[in-house]
C-alpha positions as CSV (number, residue, x, y, z in Angstrom):
1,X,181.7,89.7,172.5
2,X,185.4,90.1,171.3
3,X,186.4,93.4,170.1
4,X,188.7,94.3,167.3
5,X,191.1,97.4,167.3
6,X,192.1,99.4,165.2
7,X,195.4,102.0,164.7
8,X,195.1,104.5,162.3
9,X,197.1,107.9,162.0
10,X,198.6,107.4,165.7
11,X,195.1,106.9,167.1
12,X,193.5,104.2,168.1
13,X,189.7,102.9,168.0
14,X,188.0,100.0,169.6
15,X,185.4,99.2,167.6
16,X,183.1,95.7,168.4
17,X,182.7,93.0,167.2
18,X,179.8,90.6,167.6
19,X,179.5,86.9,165.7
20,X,182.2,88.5,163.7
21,X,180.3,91.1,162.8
22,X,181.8,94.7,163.4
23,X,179.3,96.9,165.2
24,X,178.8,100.4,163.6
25,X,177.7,103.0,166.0
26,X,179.9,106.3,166.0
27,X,181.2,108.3,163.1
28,X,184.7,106.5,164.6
29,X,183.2,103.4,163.8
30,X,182.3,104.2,160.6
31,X,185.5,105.4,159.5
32,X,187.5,103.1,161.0
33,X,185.7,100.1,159.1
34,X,186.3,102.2,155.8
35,X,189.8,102.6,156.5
36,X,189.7,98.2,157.0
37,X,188.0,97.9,153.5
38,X,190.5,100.1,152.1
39,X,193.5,98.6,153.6
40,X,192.5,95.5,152.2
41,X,190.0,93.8,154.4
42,X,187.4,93.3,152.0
43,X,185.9,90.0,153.2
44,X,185.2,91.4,156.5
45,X,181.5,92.7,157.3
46,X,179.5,95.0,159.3
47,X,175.9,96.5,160.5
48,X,174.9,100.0,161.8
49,X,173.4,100.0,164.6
50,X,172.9,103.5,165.3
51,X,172.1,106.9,163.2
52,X,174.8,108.7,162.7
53,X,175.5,112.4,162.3
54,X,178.8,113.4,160.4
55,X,178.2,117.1,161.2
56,X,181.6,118.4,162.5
57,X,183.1,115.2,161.8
């Protein structure tokens, strides 16, 4: 598994990778993969593997 970080706003997030695949599982996740595809990174792909609440987020 490799995993692919991430800096945003002074804070960091590790968010995973698999086959090149980034891993969705957190509300973290989820916005750190937005702020990818919004920086620029719009051939890279991902898959949610988890429900996710946004309440309070």
């Amino acid at each position: 598994m490799m995993l692919g970080f991430l800096l945003w706003a002074g804070t960091s997030w590790a968010i995973t990778q698999e086959d090149g695949v980034y891993q969705i599982k957190t509300s973290a996740d989820f916005k750190a993969f937005a702020d990818m595809i919004n920086n620029g990174q719009t051939e890279i792909n991902a898959v949610l593997t988890a429900d996710i609440d946004f309440t309070g987020s």
